[in-house]
mmCIF file of the N, C-alpha and C atoms, coordinates in Angstrom:
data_MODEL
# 
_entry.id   MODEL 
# 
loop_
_atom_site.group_PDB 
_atom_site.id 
_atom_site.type_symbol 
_atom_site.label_atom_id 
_atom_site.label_alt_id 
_atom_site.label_comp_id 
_atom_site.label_asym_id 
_atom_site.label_entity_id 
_atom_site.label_seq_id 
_atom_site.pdbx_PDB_ins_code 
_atom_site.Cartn_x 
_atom_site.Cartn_y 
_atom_site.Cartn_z 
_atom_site.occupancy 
_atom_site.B_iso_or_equiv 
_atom_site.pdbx_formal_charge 
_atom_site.auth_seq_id 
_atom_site.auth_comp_id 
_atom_site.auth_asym_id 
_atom_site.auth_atom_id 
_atom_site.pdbx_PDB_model_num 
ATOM 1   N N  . UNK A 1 1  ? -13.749 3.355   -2.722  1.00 0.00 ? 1  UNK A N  1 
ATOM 2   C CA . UNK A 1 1  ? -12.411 2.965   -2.298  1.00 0.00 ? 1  UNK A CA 1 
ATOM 3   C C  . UNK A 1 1  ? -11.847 4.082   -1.443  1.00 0.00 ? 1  UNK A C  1 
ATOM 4   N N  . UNK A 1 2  ? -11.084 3.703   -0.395  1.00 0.00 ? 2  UNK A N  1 
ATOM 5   C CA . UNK A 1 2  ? -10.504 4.340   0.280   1.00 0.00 ? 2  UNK A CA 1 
ATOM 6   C C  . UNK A 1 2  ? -9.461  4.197   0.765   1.00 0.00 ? 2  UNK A C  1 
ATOM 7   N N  . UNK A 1 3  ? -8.112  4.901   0.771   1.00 0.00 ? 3  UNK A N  1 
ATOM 8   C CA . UNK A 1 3  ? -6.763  4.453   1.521   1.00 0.00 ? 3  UNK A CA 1 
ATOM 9   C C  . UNK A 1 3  ? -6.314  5.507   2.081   1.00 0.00 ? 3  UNK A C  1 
ATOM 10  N N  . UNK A 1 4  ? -5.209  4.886   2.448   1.00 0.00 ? 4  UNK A N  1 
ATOM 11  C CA . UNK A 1 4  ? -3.858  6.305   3.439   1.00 0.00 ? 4  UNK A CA 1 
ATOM 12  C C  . UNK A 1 4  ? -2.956  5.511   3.276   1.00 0.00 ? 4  UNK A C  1 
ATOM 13  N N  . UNK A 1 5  ? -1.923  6.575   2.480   1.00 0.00 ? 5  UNK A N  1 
ATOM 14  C CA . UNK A 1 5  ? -0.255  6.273   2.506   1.00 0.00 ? 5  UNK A CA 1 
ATOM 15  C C  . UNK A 1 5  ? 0.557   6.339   3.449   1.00 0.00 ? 5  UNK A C  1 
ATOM 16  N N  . UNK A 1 6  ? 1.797   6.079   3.568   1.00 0.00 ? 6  UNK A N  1 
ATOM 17  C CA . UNK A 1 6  ? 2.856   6.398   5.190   1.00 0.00 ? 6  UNK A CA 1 
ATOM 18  C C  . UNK A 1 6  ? 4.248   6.004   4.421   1.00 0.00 ? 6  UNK A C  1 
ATOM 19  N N  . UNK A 1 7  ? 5.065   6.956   5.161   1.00 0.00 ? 7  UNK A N  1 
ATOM 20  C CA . UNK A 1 7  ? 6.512   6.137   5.039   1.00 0.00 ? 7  UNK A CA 1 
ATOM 21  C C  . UNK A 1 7  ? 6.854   6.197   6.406   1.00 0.00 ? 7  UNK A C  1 
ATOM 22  N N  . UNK A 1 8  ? 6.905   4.731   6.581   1.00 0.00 ? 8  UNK A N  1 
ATOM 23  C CA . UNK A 1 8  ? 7.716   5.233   8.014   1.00 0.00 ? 8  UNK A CA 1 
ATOM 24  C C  . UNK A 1 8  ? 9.260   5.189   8.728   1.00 0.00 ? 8  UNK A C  1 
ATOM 25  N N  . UNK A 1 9  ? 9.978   6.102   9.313   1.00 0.00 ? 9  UNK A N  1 
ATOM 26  C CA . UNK A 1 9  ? 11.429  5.798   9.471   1.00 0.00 ? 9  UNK A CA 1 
ATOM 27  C C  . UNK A 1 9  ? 11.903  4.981   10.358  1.00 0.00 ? 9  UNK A C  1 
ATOM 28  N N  . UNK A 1 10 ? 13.031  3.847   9.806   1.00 0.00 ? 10 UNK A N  1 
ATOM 29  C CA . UNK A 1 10 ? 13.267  2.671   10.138  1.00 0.00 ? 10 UNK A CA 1 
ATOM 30  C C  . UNK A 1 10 ? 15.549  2.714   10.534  1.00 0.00 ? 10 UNK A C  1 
ATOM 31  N N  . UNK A 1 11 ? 15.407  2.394   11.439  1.00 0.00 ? 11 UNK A N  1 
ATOM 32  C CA . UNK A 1 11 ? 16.762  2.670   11.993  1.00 0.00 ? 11 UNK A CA 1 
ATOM 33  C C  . UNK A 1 11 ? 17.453  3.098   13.046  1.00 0.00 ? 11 UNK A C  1 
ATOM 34  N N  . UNK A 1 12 ? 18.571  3.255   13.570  1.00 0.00 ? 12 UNK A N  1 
ATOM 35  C CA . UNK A 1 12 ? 18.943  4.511   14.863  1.00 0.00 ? 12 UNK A CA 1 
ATOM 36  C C  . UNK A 1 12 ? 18.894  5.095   14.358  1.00 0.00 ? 12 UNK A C  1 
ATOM 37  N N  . UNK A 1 13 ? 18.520  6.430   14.627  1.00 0.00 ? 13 UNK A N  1 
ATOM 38  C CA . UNK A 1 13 ? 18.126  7.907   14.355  1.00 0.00 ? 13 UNK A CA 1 
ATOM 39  C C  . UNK A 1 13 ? 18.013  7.652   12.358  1.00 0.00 ? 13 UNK A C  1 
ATOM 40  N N  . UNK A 1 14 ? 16.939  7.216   12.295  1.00 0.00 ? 14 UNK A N  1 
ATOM 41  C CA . UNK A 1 14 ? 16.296  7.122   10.837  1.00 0.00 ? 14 UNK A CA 1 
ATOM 42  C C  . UNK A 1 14 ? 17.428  7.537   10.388  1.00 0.00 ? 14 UNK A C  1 
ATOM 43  N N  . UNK A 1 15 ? 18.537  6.016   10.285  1.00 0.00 ? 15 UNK A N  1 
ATOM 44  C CA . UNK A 1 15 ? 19.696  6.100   9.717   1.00 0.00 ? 15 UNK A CA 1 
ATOM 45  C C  . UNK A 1 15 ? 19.473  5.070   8.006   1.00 0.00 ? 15 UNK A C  1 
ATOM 46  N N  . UNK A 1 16 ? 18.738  3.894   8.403   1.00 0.00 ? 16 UNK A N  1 
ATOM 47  C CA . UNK A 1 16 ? 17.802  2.762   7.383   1.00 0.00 ? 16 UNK A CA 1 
ATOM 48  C C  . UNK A 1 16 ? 16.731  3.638   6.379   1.00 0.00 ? 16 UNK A C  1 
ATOM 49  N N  . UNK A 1 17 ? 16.419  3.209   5.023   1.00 0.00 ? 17 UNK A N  1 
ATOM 50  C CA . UNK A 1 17 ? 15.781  3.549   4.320   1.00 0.00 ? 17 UNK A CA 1 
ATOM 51  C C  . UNK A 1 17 ? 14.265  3.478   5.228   1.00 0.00 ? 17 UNK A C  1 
ATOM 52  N N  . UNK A 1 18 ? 13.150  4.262   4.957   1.00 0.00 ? 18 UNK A N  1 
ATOM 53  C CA . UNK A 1 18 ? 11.824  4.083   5.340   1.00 0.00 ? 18 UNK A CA 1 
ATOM 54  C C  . UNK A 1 18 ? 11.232  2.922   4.912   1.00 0.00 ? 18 UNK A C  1 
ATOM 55  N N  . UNK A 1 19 ? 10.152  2.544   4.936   1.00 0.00 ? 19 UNK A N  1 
ATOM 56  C CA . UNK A 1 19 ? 9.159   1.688   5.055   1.00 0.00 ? 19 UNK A CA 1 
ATOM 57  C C  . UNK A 1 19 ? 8.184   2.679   4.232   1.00 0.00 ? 19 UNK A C  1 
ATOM 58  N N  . UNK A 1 20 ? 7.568   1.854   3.346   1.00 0.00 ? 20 UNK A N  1 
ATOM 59  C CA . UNK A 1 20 ? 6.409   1.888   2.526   1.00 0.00 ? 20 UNK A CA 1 
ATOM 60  C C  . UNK A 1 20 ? 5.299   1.686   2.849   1.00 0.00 ? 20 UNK A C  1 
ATOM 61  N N  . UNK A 1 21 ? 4.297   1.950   2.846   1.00 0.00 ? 21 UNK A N  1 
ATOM 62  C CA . UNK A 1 21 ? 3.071   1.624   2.982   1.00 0.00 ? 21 UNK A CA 1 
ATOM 63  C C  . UNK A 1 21 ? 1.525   2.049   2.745   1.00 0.00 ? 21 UNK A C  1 
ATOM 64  N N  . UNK A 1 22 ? 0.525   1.284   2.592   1.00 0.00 ? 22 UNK A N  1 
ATOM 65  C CA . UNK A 1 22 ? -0.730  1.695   2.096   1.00 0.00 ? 22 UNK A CA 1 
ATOM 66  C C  . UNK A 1 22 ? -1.849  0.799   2.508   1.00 0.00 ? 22 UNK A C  1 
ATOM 67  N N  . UNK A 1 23 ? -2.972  1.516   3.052   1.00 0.00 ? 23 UNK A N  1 
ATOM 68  C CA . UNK A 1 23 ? -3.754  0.814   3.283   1.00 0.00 ? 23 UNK A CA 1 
ATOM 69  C C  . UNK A 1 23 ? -4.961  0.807   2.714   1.00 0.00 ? 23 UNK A C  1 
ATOM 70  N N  . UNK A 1 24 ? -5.750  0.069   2.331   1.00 0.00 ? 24 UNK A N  1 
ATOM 71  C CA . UNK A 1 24 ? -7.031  0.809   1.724   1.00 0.00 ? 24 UNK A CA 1 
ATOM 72  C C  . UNK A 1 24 ? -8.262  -0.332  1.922   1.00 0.00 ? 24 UNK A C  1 
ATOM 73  N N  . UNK A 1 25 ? -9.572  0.204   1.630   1.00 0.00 ? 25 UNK A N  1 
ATOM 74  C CA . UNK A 1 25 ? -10.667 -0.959  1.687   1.00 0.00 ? 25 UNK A CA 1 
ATOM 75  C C  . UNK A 1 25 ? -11.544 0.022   0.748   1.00 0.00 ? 25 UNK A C  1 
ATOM 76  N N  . UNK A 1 26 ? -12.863 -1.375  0.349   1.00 0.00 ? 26 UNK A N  1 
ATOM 77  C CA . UNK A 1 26 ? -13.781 -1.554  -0.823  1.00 0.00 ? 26 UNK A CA 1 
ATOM 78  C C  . UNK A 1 26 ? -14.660 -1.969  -0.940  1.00 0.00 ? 26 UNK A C  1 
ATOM 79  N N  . UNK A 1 27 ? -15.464 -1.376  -1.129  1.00 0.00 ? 27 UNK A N  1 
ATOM 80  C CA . UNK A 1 27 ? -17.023 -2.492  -1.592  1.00 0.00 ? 27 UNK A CA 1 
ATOM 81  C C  . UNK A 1 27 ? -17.385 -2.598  -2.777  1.00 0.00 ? 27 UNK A C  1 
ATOM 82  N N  . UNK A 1 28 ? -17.909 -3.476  -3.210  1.00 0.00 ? 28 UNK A N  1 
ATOM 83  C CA . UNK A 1 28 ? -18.435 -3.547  -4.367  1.00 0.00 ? 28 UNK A CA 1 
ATOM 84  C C  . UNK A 1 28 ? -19.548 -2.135  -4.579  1.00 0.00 ? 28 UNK A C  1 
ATOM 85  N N  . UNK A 1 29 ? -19.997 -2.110  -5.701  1.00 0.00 ? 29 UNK A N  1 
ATOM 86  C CA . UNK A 1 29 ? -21.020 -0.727  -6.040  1.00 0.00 ? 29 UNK A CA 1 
ATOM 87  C C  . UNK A 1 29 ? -22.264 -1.333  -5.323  1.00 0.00 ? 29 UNK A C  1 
ATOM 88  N N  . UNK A 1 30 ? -22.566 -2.385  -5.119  1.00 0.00 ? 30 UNK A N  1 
ATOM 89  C CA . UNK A 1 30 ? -23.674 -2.760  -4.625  1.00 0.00 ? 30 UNK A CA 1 
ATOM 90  C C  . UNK A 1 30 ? -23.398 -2.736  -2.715  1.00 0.00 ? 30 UNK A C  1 
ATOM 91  N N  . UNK A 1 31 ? -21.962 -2.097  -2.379  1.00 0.00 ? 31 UNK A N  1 
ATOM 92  C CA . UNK A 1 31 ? -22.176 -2.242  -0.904  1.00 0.00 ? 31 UNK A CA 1 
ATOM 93  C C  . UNK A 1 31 ? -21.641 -3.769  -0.194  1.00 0.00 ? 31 UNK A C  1 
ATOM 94  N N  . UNK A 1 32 ? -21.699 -4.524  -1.233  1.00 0.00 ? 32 UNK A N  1 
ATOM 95  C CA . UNK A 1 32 ? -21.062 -5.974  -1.140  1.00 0.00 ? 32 UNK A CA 1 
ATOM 96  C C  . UNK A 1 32 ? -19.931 -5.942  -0.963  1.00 0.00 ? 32 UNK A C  1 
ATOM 97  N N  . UNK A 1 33 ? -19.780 -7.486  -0.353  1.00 0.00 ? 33 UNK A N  1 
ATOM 98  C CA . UNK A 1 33 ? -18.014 -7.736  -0.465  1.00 0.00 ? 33 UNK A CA 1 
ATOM 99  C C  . UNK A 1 33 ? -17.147 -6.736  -0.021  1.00 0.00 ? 33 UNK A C  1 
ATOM 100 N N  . UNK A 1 34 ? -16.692 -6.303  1.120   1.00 0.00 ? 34 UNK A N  1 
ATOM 101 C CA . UNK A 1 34 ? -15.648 -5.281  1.500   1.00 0.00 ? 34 UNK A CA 1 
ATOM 102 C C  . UNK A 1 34 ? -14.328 -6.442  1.416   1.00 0.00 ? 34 UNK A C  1 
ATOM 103 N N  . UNK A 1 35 ? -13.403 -5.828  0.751   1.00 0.00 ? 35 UNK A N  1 
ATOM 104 C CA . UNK A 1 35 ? -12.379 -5.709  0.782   1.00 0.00 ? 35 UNK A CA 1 
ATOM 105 C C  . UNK A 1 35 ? -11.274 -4.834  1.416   1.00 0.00 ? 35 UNK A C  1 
ATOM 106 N N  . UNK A 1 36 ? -10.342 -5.293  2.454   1.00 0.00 ? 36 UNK A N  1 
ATOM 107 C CA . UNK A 1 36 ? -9.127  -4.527  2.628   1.00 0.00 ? 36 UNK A CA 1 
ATOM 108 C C  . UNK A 1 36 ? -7.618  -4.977  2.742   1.00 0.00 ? 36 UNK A C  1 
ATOM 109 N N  . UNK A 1 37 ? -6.707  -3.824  1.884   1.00 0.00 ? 37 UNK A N  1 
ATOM 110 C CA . UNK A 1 37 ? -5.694  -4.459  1.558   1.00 0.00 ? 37 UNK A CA 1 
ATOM 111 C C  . UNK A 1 37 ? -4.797  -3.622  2.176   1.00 0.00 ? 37 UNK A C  1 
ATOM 112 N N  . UNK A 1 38 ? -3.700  -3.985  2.753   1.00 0.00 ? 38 UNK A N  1 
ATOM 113 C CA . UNK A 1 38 ? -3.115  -3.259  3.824   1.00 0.00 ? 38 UNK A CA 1 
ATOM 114 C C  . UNK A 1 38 ? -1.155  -4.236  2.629   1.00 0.00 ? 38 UNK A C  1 
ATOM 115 N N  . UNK A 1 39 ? -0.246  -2.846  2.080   1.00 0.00 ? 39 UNK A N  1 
ATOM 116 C CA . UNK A 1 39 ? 0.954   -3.208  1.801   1.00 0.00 ? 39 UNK A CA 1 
ATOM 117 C C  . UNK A 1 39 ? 1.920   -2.550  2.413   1.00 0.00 ? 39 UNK A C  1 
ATOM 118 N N  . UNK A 1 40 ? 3.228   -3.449  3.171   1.00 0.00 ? 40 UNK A N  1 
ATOM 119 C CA . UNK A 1 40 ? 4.556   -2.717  3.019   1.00 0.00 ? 40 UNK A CA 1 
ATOM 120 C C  . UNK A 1 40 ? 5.600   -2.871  2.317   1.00 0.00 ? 40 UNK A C  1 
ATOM 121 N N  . UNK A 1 41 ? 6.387   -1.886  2.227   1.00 0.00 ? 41 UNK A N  1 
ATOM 122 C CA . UNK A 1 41 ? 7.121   -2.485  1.579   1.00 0.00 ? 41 UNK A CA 1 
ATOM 123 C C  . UNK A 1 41 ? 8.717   -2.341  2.059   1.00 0.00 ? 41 UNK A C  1 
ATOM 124 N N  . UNK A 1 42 ? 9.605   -3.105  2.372   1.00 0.00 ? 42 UNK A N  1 
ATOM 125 C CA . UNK A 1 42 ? 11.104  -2.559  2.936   1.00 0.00 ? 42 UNK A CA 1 
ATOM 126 C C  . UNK A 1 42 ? 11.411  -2.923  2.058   1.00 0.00 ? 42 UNK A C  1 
ATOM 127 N N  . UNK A 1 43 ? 12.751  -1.822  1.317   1.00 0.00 ? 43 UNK A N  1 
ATOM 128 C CA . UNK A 1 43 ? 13.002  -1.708  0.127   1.00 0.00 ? 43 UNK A CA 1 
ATOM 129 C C  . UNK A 1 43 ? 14.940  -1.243  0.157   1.00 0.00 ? 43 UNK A C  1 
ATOM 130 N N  . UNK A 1 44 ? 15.685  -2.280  1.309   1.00 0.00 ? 44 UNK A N  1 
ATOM 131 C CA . UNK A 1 44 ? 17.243  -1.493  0.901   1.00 0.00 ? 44 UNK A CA 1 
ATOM 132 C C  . UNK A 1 44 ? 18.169  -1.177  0.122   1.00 0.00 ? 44 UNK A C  1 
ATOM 133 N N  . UNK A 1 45 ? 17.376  -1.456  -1.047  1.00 0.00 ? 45 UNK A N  1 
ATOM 134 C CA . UNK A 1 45 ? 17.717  -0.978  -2.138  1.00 0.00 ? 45 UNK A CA 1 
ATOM 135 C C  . UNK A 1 45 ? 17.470  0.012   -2.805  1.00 0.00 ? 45 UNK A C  1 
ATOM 136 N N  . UNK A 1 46 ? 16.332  0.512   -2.958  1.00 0.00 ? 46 UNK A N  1 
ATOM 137 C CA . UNK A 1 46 ? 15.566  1.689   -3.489  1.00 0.00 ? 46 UNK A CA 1 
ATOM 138 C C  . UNK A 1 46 ? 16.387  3.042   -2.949  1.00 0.00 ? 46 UNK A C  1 
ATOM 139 N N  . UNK A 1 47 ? 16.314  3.929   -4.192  1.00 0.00 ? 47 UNK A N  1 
ATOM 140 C CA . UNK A 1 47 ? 17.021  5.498   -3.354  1.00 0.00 ? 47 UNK A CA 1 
ATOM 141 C C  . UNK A 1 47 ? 15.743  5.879   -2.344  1.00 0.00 ? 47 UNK A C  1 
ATOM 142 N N  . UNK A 1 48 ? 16.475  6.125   -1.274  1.00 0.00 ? 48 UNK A N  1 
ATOM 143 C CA . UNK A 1 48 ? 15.942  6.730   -0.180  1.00 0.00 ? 48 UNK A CA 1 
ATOM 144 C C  . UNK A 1 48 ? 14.749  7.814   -0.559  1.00 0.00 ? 48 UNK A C  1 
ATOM 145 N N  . UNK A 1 49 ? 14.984  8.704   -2.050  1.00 0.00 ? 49 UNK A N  1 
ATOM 146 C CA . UNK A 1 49 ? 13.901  9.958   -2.437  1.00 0.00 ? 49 UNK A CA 1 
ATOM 147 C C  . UNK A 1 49 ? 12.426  9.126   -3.107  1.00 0.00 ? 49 UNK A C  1 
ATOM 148 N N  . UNK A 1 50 ? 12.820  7.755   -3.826  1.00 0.00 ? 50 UNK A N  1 
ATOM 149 C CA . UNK A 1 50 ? 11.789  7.023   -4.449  1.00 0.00 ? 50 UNK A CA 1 
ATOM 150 C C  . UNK A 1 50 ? 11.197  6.593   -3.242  1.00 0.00 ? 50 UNK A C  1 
ATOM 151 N N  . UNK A 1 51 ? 11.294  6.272   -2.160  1.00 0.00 ? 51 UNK A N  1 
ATOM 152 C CA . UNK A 1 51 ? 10.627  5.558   -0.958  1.00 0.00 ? 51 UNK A CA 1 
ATOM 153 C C  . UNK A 1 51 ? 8.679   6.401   -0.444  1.00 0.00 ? 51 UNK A C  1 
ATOM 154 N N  . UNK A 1 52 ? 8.118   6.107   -1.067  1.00 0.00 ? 52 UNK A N  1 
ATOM 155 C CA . UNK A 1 52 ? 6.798   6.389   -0.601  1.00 0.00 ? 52 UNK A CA 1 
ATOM 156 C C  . UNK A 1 52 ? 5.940   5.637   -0.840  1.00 0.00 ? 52 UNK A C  1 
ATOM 157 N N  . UNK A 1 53 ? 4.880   5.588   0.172   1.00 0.00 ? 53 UNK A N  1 
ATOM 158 C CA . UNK A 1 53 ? 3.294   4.616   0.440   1.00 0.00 ? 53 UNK A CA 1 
ATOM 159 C C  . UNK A 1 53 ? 2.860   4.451   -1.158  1.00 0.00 ? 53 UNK A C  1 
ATOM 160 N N  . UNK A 1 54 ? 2.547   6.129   -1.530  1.00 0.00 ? 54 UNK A N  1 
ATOM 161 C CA . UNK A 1 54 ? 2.122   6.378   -2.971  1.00 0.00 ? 54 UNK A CA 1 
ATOM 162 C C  . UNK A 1 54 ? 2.466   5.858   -4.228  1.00 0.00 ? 54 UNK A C  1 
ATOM 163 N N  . UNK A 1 55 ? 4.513   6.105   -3.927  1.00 0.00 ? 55 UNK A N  1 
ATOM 164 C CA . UNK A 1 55 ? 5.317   4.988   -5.173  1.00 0.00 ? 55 UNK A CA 1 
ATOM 165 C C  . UNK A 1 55 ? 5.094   4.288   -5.218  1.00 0.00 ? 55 UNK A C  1 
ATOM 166 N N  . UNK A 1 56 ? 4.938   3.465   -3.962  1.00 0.00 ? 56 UNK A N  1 
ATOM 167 C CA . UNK A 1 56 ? 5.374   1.806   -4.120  1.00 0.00 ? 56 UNK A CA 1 
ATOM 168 C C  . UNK A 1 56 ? 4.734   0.763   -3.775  1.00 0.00 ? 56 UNK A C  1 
ATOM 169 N N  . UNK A 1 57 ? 3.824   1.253   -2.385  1.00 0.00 ? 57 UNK A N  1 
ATOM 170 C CA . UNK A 1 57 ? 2.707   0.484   -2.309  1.00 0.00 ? 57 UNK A CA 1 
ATOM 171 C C  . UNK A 1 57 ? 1.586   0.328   -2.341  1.00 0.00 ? 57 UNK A C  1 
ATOM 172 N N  . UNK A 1 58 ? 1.395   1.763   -2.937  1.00 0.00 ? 58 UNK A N  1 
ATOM 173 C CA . UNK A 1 58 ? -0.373  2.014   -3.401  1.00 0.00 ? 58 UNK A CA 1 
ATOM 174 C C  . UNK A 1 58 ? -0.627  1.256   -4.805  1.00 0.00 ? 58 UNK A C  1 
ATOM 175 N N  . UNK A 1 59 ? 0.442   1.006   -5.756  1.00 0.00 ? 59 UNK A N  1 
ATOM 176 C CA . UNK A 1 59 ? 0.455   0.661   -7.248  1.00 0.00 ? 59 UNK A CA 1 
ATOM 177 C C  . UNK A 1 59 ? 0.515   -1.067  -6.666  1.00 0.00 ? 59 UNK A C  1 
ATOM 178 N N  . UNK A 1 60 ? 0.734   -1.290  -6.016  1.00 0.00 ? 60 UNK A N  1 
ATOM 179 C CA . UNK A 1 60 ? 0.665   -2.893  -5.367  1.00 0.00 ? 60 UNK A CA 1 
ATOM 180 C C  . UNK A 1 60 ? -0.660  -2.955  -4.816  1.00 0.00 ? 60 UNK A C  1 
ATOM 181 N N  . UNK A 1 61 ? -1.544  -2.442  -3.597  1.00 0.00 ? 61 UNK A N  1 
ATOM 182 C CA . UNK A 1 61 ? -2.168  -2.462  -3.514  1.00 0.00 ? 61 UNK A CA 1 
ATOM 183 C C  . UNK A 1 61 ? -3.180  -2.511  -4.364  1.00 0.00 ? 61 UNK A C  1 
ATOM 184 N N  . UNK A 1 62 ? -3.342  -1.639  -5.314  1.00 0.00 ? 62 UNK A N  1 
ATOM 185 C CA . UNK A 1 62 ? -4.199  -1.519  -6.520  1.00 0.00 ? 62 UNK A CA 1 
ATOM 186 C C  . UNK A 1 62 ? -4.468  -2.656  -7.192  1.00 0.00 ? 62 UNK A C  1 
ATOM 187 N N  . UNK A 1 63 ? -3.292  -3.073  -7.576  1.00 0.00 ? 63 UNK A N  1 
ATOM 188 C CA . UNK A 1 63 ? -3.092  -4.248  -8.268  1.00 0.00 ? 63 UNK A CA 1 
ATOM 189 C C  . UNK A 1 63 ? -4.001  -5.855  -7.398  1.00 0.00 ? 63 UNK A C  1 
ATOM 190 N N  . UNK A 1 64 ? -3.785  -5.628  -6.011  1.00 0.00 ? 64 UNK A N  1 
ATOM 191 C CA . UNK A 1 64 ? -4.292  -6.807  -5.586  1.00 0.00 ? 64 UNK A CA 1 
ATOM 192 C C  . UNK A 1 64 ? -5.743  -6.510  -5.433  1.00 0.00 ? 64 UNK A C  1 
ATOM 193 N N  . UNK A 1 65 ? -6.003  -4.665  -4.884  1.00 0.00 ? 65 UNK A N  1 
ATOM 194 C CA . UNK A 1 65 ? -7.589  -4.990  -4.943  1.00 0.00 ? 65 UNK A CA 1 
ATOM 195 C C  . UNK A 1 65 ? -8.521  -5.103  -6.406  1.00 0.00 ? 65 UNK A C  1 
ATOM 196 N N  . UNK A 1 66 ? -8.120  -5.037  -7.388  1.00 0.00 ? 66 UNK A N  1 
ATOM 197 C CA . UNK A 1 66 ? -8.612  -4.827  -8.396  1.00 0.00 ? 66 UNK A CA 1 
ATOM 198 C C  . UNK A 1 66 ? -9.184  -6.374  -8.576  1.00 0.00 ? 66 UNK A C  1 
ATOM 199 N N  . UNK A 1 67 ? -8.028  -7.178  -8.443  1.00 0.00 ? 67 UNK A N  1 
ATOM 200 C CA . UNK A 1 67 ? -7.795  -8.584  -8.654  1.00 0.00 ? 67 UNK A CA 1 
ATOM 201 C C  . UNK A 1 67 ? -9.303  -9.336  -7.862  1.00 0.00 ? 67 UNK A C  1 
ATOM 202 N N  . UNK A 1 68 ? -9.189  -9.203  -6.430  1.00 0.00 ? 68 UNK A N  1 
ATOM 203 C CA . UNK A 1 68 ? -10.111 -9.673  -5.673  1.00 0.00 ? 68 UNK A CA 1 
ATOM 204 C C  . UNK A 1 68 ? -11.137 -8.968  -5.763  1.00 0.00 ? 68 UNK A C  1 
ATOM 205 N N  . UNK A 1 69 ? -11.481 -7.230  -6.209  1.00 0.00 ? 69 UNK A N  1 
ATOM 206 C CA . UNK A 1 69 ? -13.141 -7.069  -6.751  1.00 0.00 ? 69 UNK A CA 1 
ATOM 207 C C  . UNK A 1 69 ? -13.455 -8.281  -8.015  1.00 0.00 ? 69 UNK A C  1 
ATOM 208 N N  . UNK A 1 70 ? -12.603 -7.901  -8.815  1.00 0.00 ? 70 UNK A N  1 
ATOM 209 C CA . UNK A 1 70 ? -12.908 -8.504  -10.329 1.00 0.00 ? 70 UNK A CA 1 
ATOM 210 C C  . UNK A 1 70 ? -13.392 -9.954  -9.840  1.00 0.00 ? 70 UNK A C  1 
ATOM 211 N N  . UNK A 1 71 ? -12.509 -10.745 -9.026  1.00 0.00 ? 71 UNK A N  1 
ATOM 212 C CA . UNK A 1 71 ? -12.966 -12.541 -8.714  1.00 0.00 ? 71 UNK A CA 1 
ATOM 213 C C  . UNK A 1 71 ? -14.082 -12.610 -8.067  1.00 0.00 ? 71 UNK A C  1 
ATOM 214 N N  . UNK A 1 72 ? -15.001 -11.406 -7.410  1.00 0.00 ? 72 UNK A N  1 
ATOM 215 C CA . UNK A 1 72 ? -16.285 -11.302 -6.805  1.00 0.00 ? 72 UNK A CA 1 
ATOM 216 C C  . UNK A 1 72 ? -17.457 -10.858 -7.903  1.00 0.00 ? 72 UNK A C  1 
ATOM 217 N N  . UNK A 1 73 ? -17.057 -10.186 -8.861  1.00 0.00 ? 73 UNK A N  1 
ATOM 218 C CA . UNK A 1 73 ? -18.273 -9.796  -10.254 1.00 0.00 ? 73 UNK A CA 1 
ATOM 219 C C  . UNK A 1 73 ? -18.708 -11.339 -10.416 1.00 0.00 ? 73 UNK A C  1 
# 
């Protein structure tokens, strides 16, 4: 497995909360089945310090690639 996090700033002069995000891809142990799951997340609610790839959309990501290895076993 492999990913990269980002927040990126969203607004006039990154006045708007950031943007979330994470990307990652997968193969099965056998090299099979690649998977890649790419999340954002806009969040104008969230405090501006909780806003990261890592917080918010790597634990999402996870969640979906886990889902789609497991439905390929």
């Amino acid at each position: 497995v492999g990913g990269k996090t980002g927040t990126a700033q969203h607004g006039v002069a990154n006045s708007a909360n950031p943007y979330a995000w994470f990307i990652s891809y997968a193969k099965l142990p056998d090299g099979s089945s690649p998977v890649a799951v790419a999340v954002v997340v806009e969040d104008e609610h969230a405090n501006r310090d909780d806003i990261s790839g890592g917080g918010l959309a790597a634990p999402i990501a996870k969640s979906v690639m886990e889902a789609v290895i497991n439905s390929k076993k």
